[in-house]
NURO-260803 format. One record per residue: y, x, z of N, C-alpha, C in turn. Coordinates in steps of 0.2 Angstrom, whole numbers, plus 5000, padded with zeros to 4 digits. Example, Ala and Ser with C-alpha at 12.3 -4.5 7.8 and 13.67 -1.06 7.14 Angstrom:
BEGIN
497250665039497850625039498450665039;498950645035499550685036500050645039;
END
This chain:
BEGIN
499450045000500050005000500650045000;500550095003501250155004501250164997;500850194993500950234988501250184983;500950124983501150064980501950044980;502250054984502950044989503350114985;502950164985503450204982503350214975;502850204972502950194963503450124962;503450084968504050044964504650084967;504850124970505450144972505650204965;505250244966505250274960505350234954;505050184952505350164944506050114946;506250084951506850064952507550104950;507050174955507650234953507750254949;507350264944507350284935507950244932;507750164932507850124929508850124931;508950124939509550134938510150184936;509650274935509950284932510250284927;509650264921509650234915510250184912;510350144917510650094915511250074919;511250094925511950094929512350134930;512250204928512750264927513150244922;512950234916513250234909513850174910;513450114913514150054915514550064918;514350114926514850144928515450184926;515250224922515750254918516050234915;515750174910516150144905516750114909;516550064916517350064919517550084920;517650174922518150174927518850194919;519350194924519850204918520050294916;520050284909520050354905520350404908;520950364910521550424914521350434920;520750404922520750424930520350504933;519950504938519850584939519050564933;518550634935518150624929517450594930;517450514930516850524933516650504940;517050504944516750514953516550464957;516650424953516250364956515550364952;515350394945514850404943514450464948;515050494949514450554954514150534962;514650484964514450454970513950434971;513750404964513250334965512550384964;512650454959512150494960511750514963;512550534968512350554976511950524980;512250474981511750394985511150394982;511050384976510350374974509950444976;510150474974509850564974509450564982;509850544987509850554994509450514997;509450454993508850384998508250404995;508150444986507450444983507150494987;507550574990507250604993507050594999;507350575003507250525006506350495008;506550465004505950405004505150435004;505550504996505050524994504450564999;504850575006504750635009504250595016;504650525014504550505022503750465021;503750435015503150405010502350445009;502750525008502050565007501850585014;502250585019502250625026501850555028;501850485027501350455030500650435026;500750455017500050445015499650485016;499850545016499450615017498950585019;498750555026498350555028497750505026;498050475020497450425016497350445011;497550515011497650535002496850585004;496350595001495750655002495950714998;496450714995496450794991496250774982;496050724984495750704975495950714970;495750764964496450794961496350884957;496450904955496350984954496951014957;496951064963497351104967497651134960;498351154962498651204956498851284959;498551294964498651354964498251374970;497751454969497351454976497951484983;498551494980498951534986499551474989;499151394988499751354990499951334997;499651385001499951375009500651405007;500751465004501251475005501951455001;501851394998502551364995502651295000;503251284998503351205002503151154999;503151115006502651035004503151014997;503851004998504250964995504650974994;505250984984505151024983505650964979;506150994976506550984968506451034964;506251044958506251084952506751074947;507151114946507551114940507351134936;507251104928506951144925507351204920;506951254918507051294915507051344919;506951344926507351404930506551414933;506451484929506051534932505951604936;506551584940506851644944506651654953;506651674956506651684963506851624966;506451604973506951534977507551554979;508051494977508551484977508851414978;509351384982509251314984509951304977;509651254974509851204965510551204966;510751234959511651194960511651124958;511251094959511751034958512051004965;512550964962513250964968512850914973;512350854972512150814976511550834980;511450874977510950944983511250964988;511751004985511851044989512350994995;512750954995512950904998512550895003;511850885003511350875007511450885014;511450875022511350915026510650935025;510851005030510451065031509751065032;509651015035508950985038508350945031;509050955027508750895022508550915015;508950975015509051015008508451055008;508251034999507751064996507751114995;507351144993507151214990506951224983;506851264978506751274972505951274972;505551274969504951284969505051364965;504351394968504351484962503751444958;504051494951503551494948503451544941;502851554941502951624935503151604928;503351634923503451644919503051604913;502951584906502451574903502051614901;502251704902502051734900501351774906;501151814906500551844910499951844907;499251854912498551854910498251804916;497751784914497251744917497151784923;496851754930496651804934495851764936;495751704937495051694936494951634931;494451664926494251634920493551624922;493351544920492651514921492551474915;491951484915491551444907490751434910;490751354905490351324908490151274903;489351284900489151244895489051174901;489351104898489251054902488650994898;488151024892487851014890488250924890;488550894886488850834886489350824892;489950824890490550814895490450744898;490350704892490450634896489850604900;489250654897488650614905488750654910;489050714911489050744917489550724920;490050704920490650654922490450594923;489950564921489650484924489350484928;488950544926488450584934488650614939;489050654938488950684943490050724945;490350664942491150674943491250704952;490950684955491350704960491050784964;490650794961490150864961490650884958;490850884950491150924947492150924949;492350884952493050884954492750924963;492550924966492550964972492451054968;492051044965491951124961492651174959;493051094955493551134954494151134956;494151094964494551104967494351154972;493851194973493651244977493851314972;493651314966493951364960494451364961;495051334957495351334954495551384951;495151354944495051434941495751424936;496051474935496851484929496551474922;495651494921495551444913495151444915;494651384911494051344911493951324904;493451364903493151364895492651304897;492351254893492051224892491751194886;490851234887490651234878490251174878;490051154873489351094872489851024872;490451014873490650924876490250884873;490250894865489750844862490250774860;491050794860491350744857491450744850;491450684846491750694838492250684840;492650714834493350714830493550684830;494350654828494550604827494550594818;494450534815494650574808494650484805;494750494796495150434794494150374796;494550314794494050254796493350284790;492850254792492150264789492050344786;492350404788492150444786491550484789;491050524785490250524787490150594790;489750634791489750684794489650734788;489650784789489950824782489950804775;490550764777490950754770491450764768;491750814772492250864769492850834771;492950764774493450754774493650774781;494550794781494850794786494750764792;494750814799494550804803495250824809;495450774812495750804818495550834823;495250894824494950924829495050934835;495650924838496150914845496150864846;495750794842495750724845495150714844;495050674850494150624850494450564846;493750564843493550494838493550434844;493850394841493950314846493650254842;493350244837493250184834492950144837;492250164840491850114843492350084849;491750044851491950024860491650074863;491050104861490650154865491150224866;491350244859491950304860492450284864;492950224865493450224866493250214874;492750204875492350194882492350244887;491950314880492050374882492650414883;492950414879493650424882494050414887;493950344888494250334895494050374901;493350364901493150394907493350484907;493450534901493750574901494350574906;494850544902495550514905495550514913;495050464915495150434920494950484926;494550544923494250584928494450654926;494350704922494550754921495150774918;495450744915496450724912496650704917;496550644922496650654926496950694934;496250704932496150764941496850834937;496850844932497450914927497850894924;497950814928498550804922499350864927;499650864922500350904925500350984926;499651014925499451084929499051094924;498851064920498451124914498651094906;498751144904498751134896497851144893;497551064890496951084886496951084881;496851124876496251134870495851094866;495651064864495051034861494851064855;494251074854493851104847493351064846;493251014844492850954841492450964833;491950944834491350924828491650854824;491150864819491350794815490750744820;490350774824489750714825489850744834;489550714837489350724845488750764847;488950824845488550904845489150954843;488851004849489251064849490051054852;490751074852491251054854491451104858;491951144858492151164866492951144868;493151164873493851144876494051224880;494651214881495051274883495551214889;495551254897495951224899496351284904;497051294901497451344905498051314909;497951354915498251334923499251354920;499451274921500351324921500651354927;500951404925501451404919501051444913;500551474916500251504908499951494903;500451504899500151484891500151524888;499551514882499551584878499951574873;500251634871500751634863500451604858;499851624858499651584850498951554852;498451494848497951464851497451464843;496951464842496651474835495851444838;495751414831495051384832494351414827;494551474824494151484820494251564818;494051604816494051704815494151694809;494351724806494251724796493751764795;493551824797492951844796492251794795;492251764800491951694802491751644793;492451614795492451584788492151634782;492451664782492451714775491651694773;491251744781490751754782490151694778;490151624780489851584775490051494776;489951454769490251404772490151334775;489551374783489351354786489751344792;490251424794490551424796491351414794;491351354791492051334786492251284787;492551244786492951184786493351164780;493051164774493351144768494051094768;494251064773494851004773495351054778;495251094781495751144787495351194788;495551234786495351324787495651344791;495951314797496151344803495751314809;495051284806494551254811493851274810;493551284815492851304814492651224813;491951194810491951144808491351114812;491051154817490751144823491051154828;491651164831492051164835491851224840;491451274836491251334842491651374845;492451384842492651444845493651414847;493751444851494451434855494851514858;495151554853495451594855496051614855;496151624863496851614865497151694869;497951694866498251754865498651764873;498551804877498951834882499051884883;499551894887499951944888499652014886;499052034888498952114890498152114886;497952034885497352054881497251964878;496651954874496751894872495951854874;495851794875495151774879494651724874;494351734870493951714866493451664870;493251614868492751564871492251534865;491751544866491351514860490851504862;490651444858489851424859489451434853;489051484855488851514848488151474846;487851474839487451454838486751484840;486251414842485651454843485151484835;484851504839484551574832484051534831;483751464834483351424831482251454830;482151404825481351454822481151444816;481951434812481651424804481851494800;481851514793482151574790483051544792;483051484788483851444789484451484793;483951454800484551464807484351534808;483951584808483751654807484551684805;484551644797484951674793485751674798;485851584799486451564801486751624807;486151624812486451664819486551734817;486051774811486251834808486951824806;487051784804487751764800488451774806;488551734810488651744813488851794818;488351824819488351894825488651974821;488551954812488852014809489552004808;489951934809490351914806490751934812;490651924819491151924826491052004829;490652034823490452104824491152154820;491252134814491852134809492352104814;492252064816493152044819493352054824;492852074827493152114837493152194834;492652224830492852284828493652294826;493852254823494552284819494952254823;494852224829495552204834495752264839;496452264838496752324841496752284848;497152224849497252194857496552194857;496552214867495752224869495752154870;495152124871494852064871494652024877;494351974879493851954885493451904881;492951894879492351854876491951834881;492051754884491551734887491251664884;490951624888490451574884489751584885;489451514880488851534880488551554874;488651624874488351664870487751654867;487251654871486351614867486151674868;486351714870485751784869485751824877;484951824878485051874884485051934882;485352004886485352044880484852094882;484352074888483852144890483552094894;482852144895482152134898482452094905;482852144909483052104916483352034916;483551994910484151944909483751874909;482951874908482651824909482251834914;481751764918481551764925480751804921;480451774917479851814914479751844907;480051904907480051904899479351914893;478951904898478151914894477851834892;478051814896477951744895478551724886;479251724888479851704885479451744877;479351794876479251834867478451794868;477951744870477551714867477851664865;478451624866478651554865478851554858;479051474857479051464851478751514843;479251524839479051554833478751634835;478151614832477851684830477451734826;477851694819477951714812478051774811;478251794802478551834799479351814799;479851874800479751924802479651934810;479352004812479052014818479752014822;480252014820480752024826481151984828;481051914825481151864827480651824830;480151834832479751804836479751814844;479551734846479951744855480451694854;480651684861481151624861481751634859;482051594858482751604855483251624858;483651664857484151714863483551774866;483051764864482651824867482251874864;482451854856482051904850482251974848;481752004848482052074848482552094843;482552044836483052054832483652024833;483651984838484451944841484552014846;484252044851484552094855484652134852;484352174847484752234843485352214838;485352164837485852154834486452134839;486352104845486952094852487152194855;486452234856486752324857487052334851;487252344844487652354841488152324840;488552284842488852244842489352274848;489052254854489252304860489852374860;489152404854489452474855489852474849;489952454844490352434839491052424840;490952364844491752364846491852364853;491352424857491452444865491852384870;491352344870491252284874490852304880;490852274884490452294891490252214893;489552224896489452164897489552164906;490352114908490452134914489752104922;489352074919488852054924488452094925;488252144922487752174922487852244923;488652254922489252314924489052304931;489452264936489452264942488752244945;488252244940487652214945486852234941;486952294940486452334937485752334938;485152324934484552294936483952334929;483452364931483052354925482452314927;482152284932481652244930482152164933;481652104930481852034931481952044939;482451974940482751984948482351904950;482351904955481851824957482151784955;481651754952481851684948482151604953;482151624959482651584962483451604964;483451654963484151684964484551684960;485151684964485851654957485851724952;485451724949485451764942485351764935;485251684933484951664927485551604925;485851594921486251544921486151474916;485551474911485151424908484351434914;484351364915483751354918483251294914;482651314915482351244911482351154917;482251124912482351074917481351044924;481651004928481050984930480650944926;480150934929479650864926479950804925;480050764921480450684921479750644919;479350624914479050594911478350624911;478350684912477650724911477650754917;476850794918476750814924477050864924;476950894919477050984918477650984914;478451014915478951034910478751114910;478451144904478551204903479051284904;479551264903480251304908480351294913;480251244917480451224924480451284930;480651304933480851354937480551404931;481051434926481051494921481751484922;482251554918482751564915482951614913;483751614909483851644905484551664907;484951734907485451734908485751744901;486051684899486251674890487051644890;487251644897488051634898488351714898;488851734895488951804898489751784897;490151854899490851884899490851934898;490951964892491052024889491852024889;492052104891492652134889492752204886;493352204885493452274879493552354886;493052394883493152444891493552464892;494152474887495152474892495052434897;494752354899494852314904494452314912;494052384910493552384917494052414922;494552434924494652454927495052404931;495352344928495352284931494952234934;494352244930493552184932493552204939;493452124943493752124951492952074949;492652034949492152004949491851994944;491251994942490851934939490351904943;490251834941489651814946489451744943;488751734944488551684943488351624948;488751574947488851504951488351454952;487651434950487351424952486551434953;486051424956485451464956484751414958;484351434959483551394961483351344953;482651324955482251284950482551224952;482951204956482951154957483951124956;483951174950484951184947485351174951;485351214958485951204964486751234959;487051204960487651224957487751224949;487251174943487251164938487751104935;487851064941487950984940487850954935;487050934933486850904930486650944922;487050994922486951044915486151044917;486151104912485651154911485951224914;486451234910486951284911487251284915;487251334921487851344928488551354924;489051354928489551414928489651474930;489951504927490151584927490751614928;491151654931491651674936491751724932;492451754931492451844928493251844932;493251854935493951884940493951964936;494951954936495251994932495952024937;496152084935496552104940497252084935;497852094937498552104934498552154930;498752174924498952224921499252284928;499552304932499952334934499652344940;498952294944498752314950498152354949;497852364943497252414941497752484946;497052524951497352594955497152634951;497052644944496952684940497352734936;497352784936498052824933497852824927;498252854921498252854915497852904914;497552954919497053024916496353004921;496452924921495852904923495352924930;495752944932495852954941495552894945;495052894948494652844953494652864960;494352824964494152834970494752854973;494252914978495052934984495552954981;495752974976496153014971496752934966;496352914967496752864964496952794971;496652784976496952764983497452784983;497652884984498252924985498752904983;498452924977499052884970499352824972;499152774973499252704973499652704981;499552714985499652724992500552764990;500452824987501152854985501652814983;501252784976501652734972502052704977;501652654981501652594985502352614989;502452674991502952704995503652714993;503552754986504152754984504452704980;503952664978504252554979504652534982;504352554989504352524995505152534996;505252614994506052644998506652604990;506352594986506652614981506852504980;507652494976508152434977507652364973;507052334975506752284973507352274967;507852264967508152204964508152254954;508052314957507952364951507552344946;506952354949506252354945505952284945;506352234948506052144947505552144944;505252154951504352154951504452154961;503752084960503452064970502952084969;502752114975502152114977501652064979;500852104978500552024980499952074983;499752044988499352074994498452074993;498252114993497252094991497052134988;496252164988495952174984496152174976;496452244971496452224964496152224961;495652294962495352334955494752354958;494252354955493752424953493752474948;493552524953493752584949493252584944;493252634938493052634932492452674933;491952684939491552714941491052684945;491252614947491152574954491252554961;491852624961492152614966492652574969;492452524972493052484975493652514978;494452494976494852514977495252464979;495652474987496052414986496852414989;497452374989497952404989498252334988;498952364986499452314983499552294976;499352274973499552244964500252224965;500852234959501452224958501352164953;501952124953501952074949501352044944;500952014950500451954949500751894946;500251884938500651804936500351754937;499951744945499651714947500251634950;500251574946500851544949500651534958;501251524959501151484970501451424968;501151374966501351324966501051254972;501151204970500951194977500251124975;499551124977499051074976499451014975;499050964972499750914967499250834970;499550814971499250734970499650674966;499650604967499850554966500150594957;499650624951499750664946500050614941;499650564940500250484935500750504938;500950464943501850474946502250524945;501950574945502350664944502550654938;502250624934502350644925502950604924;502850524928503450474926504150524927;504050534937504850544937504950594934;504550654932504750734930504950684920;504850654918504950634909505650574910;505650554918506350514917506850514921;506950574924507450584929507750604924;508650584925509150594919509550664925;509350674928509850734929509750814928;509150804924508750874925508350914929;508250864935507650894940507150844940;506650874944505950824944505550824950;505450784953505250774960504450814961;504450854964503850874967503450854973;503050814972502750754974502450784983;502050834978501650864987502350904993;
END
């Protein structure tokens, strides 16, 4: 009923901006002062909505559960409540405008901080969700506690399994134009699915993340990009030209700036750029033999020739060594075990998929960060969070085949200029009986990332105690040396491992990690923040 009470207070106060400032003005007479009775009435409105606003969240708080995606892991330390002006990305500072400041002391807001649009990801997760919309019918409230505990700055998400948006009756590879950043709505059944989208995942992000979409023309394949603001990337691409080049299976004859299985999303920041793909499986006919070959030599070409280092994560489809599955004697009798010999064995696990993933590797000196920080040559127990496809259990039949087996076929590859940043990998969930899957097949996967500037690594590649010194020295002459020179804050915590595996820790300088403050009541944010006429937008929490 509170929150009820104030979405009308709030649209009352919209509306009279709207519409009873302009009248006001029109009275007063030309020759008089400029305005003052239009700034009065600002005033008054400005002072009761904050007001209200403050007094309305102070008593729903306690009926609100948190439901919602957090917008930042550091939000103890900003204020509940908050005016943002926009455009100002600068240090807290209390707002010029006159009717703020007017405010007694008790009452006056503060600026909210916020970083730039520019920086890097600091923790990046991908997650095949084997069908977005049934895991969201199943199992939505697993998945919004997951990532209000994350709150990861991107969430790659491969397999959604939404079609396209495209013209009426048009059939699946028929060449015609596809809206790929829109879902298909014609049925009832899509416009249905959709909703539920909306209602649960758009929702829980609405305000706090810019997403992506990469859609098929059918309901297979698909992936999505969701990045935390303020950062966004400079540029967003949905397809390699190598790729296309490569064959035109991998093309899109009506837009060539789209894969036409919706497999790939790469996006450009600051210090490096983050690739997300759902690559195809290698299948057991010569066909998809060829296809996966096709593709493994094409992304082989196009990370080789890029000068920006990279981060490639997703689900990749390939384990890339003996350790990566729970059994690998059992896995090379599965499926095809034809001609030729090095495609026989399960798929992701053929000796000709992994030779062809270590050249790849060292080609364009990629590292696979999981396996960096967590090194193994025989298989590690098959209960343990180490495998990130699992088979499923018995539904229908006594015996499921895969059931407590797996395959680590999720990875996070980066370019080895970026190890000296890699602060985690890890995989998110474990056991035969998919603790931390929700509902997938596929777990999630974590690749924690340092700030360009808090790697303790010097440029002659200095680690361990030698490079602590260094940092500690740095840290010093910072310390003495006019903040307001070098417009860089520090941010306190573990940044780096060193390029050897040494853990090093210390201070990182300007983190573009936002401090924004966990967000609720997300519909209402959008309204006031798109209709308040004076240039600010009320910050709800």
């Amino acid at each position: 009923l509170r929150c009820s009470k104030f979405s009308a207070l709030c649209y009352i106060h919209m509306r009279l901006h709207r519409y009873f400032r302009p009248l006001v003005g029109s009275l007063l007479p030309r020759t008089g002062p400029p305005l003052l009775t239009h700034q009065l009435v600002s005033l008054k409105m400005d002072r009761f909505i904050i007001r209200k606003s403050k007094s309305s969240l102070s008593n729903a708080s306690s009926l609100d559960g948190g439901a919602g995606l957090p917008s930042s892991a550091n939000s103890s330390s900003t204020q509940s409540s908050s005016i943002t002006t926009s455009g100002n990305n600068s240090s807290n500072q209390e707002t010029a405008d006159s009717s703020v400041q007017q405010l007694p002391a008790a009452k006056r807001q503060r600026t909210t901080t916020t970083s730039t649009e520019g920086g890097d990801p600091r923790t990046i997760i991908s997650w095949n969700v084997n069908g977005l919309t049934t895991q969201l019918k199943k199992t939505w409230s697993e998945i919004e506690a997951f990532l209000k505990k994350e709150q990861p700055d991107v969430l790659c998400l491969q397999e959604v399994r939404m079609a396209a948006a495209c013209a009426k009756g048009a059939k699946i590879g028929d060449g015609q134009l596809r809206r790929r950043k829109e879902a298909k709505m014609e049925t009832a059944a899509e416009k249905k699915e959709w909703k539920l989208v909306e209602d649960t995942l758009i929702r829980a992000c609405a305000g706090r993340y810019h997403i992506y979409w990469s859609l098929a023309d059918s309901k297979y394949a698909g992936t999505a990009m969701l990045v935390r603001k303020p950062l966004k990337p400079s540029s967003v691409r949905y397809t390699l030209p190598c790729l296309a080049e490569a064959s035109k299976e991998h093309q899109d004859p009506a837009d060539p700036s789209c894969h036409p299985e919706g497999r790939i999303i790469l996006a450009a920041f600051e210090t490096f750029d983050l690739l997300a793909t759902y690559a195809p499986n290698n299948g057991n006919t010569e066909n998809s033999f060829e296809r996966r070959a096709t593709w493994d030599e094409a992304l082989r070409q196009e990370l080789r020739a890029r000068a920006k280092p990279i981060v490639w994560i997703g689900d990749i489809n390939i384990a890339p060594a003996w350790p990566d599955v729970s059994h690998p004697d059992w896995f090379l009798r599965q499926c095809y075990q034809g001609d030729p010999e090095d495609m026989r064995g399960q798929p992701g696990f053929t000796p000709g998929e992994r030779a062809r993933f270590r050249t790849l590797l060292e080609d364009c000196k990629l590292v696979d960060s999981y396996r960096h920080l967590h090194p193994a040559t025989e298989p590690p127990p098959a209960g343990g969070p180490y495998y990130t496809w699992r088979g499923h259990p018995p539904v229908h039949q006594p015996v499921a085949k895969y059931h407590g087996k797996g395959m680590r076929i999720d990875l996070c590859l980066l370019h080895e200029s970026l190890l000296p940043r890699l602060e985690d990998s890890a995989i998110l969930g474990h056991s035969e009986g998919r603790i931390g899957f929700m509902g997938s097949d596929h777990c999630p996967i974590r690749a924690t990332i340092a700030a360009a500037q808090a790697a303790n690594v010097d440029s002659s590649g200095t680690t361990g105690a030698a490079a602590t010194a260094a940092a500690e020295a740095q840290s010093f002459s910072a310390s003495t040396a006019d903040p307001a020179a070098n417009g860089t804050t520090s941010c306190e915590g573990p940044v780096t491992a060193s390029g050897d595996g040494d853990k090093v820790e210390g201070k990182g300088i300007g983190s573009p990690k936002a401090t924004t403050t966990p967000f609720k009541f997300a519909k209402l944010e959008k309204i006031v923040e798109s209709e308040h006429l004076d240039g600010s937008i009320i910050d709800l929490e």
